[in-house]
C-alpha positions, 0 to 999 in steps of 0.5 A: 567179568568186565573188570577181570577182563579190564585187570586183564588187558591192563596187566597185559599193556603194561607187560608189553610197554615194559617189555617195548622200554627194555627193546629200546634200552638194548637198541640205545646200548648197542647203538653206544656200543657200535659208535665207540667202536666205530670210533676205536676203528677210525683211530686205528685206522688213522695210526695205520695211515700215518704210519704207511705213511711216515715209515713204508712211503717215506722213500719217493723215488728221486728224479735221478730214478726216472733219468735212468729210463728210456735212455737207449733203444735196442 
């Protein structure tokens, strides 16, 4: 009876150490996972600033821009 029970909780411990392993595996790989796209993210989001930057922002405004304001009164 006690070593039934022994094979028992042995069976047991180990099915649930294995299952613990596979838990970890799947965390290791989504942790992999979010870290690439994180990676993927900020690449993309460095090409969008320099462009906004090099492209859409490119024109600033010149001093002759702000010279044409506050010259008369009504």
């Amino acid at each position: 009876m006690n070593r039934e029970m022994d094979d028992y909780i042995n069976g047991t411990q180990k099915t649930i150490y294995l299952m613990d392993r596979e838990l970890e595996i799947k965390q290791r790989e989504r942790n992999k996972q979010l870290v690439e796209e994180n990676k993927r993210m900020a690449e993309e989001q460095n090409s969008n600033k320099k462009y906004m930057d090099k492209i859409v922002y490119s024109n600033a405004p010149s001093d002759t821009f702000y010279d044409q304001f506050n010259q008369s009164s009504r």
